[in-house]
N, C-alpha and C positions, 0 to 999 in steps of 0.2 A: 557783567562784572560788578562785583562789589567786594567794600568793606566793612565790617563789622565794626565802628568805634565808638560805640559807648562801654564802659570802662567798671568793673568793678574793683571797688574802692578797697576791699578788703585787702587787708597786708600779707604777705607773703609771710608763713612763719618763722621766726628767729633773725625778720630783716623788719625795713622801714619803708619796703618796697611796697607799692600798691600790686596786687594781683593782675590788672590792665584788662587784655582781651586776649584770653589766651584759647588755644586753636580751639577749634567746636562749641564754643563756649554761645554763642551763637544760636545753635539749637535748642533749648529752652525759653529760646523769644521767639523764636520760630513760631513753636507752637503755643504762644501766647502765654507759656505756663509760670511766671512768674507770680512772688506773693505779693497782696497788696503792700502800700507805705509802710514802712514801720515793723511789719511783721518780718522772722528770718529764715532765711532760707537756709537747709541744712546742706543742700544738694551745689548750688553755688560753686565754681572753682575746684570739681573734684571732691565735696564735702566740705569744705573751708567753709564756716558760718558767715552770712552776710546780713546786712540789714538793707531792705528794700527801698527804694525813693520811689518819689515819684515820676523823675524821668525813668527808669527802670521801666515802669509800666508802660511807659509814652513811647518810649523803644520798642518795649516789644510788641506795644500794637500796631505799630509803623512796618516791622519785619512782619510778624501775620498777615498782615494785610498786603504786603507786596508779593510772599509767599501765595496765599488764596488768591489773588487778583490774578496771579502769574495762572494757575493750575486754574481757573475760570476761563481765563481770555486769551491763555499765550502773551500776555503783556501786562508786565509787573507793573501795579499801582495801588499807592496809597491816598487817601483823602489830605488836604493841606501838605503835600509833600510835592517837592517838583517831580516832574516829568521824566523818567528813566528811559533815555535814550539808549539805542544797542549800540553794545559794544564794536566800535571800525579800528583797526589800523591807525588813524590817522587823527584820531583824536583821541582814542583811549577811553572815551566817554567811561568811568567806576562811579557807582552811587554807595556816597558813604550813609550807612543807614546807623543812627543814633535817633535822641528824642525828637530833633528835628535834622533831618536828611539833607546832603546836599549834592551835587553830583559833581565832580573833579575830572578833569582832562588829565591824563596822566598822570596819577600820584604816582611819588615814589620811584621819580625817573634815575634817579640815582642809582640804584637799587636794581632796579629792569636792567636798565644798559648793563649794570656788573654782571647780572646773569647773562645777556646774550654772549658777553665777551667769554664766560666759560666754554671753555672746551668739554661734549661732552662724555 
């Protein structure tokens, strides 16, 4: 289990709102394809222009690399990143993967519980 939270900065058009991490958004760190610092991306957000940092990159070589480690070893790892323990019941273990990664016991418990409480 994980989450995706490093966050593009870019504004949402006609608001003040940051673009954030919006669904899939993901797969382009995935596969490592970000532009270097500085330089913009046109593809970003749907085509929303962005300009790159450098955690940007630090992100996404933390997700390739947990991605490639995973499809080598059956066991997602990155170099300087904790230890992705699997996902139990009973602790929820989610690794939030940003420029540096950390791993949460149950994010977001607020949230789970309202979902199990729906009727489906």
């Amino acid at each position: 289990m994980y989450v995706f939270k490093h966050e593009n900065a870019t504004l949402i058009p006609g608001t003040q709102h940051k673009m954030g991490t919006p669904h899939a958004m993901e797969i382009t760190y995935k596969f490592y394809n970000v532009p270097r610092p500085g330089q913009q991306d046109g593809q970003a957000g749907g085509g929303l222009m962005s300009i790159s940092r450098p955690e940007s990159v630090k992100a996404a070589h933390n997700m390739a690399e947990l991605w490639s480690t995973f499809a080598r070893t059956g066991k997602p790892a990155a170099k300087g990143q904790p230890e992705w323990p699997p996902y139990v019941a009973q602790t929820r273990a989610t690794m939030e993967i940003d420029a540096d990664c950390k791993v949460v016991n149950d994010p977001y418990p607020l949230e789970r519980k309202l979902w199990e409480r729906l009727d489906p």
